[in-house]
C-alpha positions in Angstrom: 1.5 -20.7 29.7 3.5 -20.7 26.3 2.5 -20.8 22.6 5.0 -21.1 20.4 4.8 -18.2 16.9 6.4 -19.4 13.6 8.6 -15.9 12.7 9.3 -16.0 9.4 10.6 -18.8 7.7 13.4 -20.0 9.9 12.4 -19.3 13.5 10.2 -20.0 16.4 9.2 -17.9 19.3 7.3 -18.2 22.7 4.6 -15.5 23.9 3.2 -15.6 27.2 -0.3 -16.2 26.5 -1.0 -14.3 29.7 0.1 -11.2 27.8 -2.2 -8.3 27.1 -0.9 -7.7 23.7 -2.5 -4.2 23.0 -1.4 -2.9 26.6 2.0 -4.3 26.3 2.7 -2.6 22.6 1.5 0.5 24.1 3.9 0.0 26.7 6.6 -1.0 24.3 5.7 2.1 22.0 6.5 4.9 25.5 9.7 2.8 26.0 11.0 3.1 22.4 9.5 6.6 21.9 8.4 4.9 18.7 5.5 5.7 16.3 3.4 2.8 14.7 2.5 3.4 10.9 -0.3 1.5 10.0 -1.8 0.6 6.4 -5.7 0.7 6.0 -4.9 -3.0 4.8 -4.0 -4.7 7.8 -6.3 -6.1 10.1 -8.7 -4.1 12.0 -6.6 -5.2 15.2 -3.5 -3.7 14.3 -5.4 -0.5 12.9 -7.1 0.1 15.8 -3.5 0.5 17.4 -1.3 2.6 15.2 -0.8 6.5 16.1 -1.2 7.3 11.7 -3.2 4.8 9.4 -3.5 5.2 5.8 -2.6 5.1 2.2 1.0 4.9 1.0 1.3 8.6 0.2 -0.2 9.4 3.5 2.2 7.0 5.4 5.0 8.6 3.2 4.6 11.9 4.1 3.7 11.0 8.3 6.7 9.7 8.2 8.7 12.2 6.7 7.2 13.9 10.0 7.5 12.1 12.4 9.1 13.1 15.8 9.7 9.4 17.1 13.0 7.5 17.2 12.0 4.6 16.1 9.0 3.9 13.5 7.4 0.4 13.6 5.7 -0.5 10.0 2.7 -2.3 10.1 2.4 -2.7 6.1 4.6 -4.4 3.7 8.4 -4.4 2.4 8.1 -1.1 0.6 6.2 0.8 2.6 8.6 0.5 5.2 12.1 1.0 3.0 9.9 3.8 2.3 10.1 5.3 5.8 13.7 4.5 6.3 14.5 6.4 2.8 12.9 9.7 4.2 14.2 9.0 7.7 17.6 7.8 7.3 18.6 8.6 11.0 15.6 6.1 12.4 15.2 3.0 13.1 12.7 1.1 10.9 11.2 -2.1 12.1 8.8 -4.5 10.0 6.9 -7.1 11.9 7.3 -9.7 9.5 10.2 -8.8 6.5 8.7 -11.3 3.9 5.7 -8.7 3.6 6.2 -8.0 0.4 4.1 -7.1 -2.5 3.2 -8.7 -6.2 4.4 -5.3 -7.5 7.4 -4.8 -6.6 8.7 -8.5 -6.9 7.5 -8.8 -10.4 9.7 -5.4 -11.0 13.2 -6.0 -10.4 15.5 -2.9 -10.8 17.5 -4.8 -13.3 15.5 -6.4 -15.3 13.8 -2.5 -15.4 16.5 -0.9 -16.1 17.4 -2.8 -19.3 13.6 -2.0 -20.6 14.0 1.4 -19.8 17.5 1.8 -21.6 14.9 1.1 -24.9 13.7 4.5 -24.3 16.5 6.7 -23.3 14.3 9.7 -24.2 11.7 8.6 -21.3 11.5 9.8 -17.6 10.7 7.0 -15.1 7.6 7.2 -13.0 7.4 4.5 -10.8 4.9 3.7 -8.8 5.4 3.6 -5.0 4.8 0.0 -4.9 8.2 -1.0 -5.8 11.3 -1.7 -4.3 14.5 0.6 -3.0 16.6 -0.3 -5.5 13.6 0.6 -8.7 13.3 4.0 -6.4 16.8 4.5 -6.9 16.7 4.5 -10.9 13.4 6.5 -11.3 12.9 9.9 -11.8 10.0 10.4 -10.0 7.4 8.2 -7.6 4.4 8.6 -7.5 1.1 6.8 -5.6 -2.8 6.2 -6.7 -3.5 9.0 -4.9 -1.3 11.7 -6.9 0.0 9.7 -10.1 -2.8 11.3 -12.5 -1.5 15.1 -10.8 2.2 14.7 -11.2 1.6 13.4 -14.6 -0.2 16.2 -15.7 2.0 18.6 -14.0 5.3 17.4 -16.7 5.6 19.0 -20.2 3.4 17.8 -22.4 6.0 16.9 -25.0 7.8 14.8 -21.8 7.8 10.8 -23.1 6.7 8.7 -20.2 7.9 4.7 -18.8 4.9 4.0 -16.2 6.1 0.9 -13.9 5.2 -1.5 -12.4 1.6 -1.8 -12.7 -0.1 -1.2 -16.1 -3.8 -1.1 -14.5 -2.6 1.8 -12.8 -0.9 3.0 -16.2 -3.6 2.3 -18.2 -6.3 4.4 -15.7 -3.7 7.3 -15.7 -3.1 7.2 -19.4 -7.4 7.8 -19.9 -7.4 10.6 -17.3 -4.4 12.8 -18.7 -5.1 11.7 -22.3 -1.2 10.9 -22.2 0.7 8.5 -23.9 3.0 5.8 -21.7 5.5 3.0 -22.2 4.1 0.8 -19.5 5.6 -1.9 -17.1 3.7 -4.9 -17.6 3.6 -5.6 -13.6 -0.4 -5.6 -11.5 -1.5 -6.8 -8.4 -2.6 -10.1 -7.6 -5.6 -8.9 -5.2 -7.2 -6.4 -7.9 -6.7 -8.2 -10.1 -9.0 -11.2 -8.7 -12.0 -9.2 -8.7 -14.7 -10.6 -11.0 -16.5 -8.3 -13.4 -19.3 -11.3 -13.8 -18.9 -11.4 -9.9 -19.6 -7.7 -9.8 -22.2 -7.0 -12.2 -24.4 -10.1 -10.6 -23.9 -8.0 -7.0 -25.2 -4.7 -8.8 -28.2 -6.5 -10.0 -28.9 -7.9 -6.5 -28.3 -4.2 -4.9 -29.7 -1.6 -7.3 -29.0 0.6 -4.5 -25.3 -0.2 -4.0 -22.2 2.2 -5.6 -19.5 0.5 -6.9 -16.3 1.9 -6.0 -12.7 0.5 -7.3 -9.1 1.0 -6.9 -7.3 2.0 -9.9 -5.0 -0.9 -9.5 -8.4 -3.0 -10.7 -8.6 -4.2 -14.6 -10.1 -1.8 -16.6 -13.3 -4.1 -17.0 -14.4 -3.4 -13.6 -12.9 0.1 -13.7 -15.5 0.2 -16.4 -18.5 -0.7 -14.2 -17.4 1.7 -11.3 -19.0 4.5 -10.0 -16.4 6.1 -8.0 -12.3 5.3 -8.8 -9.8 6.4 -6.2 -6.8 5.4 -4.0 -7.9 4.1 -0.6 -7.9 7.2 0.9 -10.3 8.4 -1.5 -12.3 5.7 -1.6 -12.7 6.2 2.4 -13.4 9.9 1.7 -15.4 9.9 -0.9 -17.9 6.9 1.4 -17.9 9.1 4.1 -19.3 12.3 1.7 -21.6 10.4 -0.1 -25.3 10.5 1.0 -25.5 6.8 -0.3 -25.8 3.7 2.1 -24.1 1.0 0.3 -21.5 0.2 -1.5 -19.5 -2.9 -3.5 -15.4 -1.8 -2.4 -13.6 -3.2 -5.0 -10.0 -3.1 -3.0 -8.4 -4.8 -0.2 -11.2 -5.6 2.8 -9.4 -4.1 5.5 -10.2 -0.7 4.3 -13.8 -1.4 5.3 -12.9 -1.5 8.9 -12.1 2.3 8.8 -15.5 2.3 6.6 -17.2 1.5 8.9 -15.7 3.3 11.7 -16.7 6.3 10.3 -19.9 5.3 8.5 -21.9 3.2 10.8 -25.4 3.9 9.1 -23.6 2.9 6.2 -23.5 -1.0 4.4 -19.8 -2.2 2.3 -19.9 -5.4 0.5 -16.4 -6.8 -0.9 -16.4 -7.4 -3.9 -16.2 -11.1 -4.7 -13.1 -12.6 -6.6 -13.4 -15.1 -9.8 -12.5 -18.4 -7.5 -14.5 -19.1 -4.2 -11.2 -18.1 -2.2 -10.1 -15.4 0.1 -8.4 -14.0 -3.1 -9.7 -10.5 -2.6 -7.4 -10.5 0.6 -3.7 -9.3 0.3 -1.5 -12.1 1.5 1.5 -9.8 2.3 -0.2 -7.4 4.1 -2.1 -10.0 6.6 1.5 -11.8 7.2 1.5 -8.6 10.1 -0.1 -10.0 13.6 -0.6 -8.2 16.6 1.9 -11.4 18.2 4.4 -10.1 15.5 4.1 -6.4 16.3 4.4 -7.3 19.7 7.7 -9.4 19.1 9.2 -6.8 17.1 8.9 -4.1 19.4 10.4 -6.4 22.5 13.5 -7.4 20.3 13.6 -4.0 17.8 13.6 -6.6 15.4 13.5 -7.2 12.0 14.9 -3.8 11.2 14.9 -2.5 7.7 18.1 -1.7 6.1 19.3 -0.2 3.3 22.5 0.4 1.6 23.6 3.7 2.0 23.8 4.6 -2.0 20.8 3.3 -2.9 18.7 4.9 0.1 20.6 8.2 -0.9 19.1 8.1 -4.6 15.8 6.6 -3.7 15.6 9.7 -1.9 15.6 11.9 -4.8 12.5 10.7 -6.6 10.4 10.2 -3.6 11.3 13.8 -2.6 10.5 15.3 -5.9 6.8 13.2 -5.3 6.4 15.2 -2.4 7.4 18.0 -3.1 5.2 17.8 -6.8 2.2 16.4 -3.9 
């Protein structure tokens, strides 16, 4: 028996529904001597499976690491140029390649470039959640998890361009008392969450922390009780002596929440529309039939042009290094 899998936006393909997915990517993963990178985002399923899961610095650096020959990112477009930039000699496959990310799309490198010619006394930080080709004209890169530490690691006299997202800009900006020329760029999940939303929950659950990704507005930054990448938000859960929590961030973190905390209660917190808004549609285009698929064919690979992987290099090293 057959079903037929849309595959991005041109093709169709059959899967033997007989298949054992999970056993059969295992399988797949000996054969190819291949590691699979997985972001807390993605859905528990695909978690659950990966040899490394975690935040895009933590991804960055496991696969700066990495032993295998080829690495299979289950995440989203940058993530996984991000792999192939530090591991030039691998191959890099994607399960679905129009996993993208509101960030990055709403920063082209040229339109970027252009702004940051306005300020030719500026570095560039750019935040990991951008493309290649924006890597290639920053200066350094930087993630939620270490953006506030390499900031206040440059001179204090050092003029600053923050792209792409401002929430993340603005958060950095309050904790380094710093002044930045920020990108005008956010993401479309955090920024669904609902202050009103929120603050109604927090009534309901006196007992309940509320604990936010920077990327959030800073109206529910505001309200928070704990702000950290998702790395931290999963660390600071699991070191808290609290037993509930509002996690205002992508849902699929609360899978690894949960995992380790199973005394422990998380609530999402609830967008402005009655929608699934609070769930990033990038990262859920990855299914276990497409990480299946793209481990039988080693396709879609992520490529990059030589140049521009070459200088995309540069900042992302002087992240790590500065990490």
């Amino acid at each position: 028996m057959e079903a037929v899998l849309k595959f991005r936006k041109d093709k169709s393909v059959s899967i033997d529904l007989s298949l054992n997915l999970e056993e059969e990517i295992r399988k797949l993963k000996k054969e190819l001597n291949a590691v699979i990178l997985a972001h807390y985002y993605q859905e528990s399923e695909i978690q659950d499976l990966a040899d490394f899961i975690g935040d895009s610095l933590q991804l960055s650096q496991q696969a700066s690491k990495t032993e295998a020959e080829v690495i299979v990112f289950a995440g989203v477009h940058f993530m996984a140029e991000t792999a192939k930039i530090l591991n030039p000699g691998k191959q890099v496959l994607l399960p679905d390649l129009n996993a993208g990310c509101s960030l990055a799309e709403g920063c082209p490198a040229e339109l970027l470039k252009k702004f940051r010619d306005k300020y030719p006394d500026h570095i560039l930080i750019s935040y990991i959640n951008c493309t290649a080709d924006v890597k290639a004209i920053s200066d350094i890169i930087c993630t939620s998890s270490n953006a506030v530490k390499i900031v206040n690691k440059l001179k204090p006299d050092q003029k600053i361009i923050f792209a792409p997202d401002k929430n993340l800009g603005k958060y950095v900006m309050k904790q380094t008392g710093r002044d930045m020329v920020l990108w005008q760029g956010s993401c479309i999940v955090h920024e669904t969450f609902s202050e009103r939303k929120i603050i109604r929950l927090k009534t309901e659950h006196p007992d309940a922390l509320l604990i936010s990704h920077p990327e959030c507005e800073e109206s529910v930054l505001a309200e928070s009780d704990f702000i950290g990448s998702t790395s931290g938000l999963l660390k600071y859960v699991t070191d808290s002596e609290n037993k509930k929590f509002i996690v205002a961030t992508e849902p699929g973190i609360i899978h690894q929440m949960l995992l380790k905390n199973k005394d422990k209660t998380f609530i999402p917190a609830p967008p402005e529309n009655n929608c699934s808004c609070n769930e990033c549609p990038y990262m859920k285009l990855n299914t276990l039939e497409k990480l299946y698929l793209c481990m039988r064919d080693r396709k879609p690979e992520l490529t990059i042009e030589k140049e521009i992987l070459e200088k995309a290099a540069i900042p992302l090293q002087r992240m790590l290094d500065m990490s």
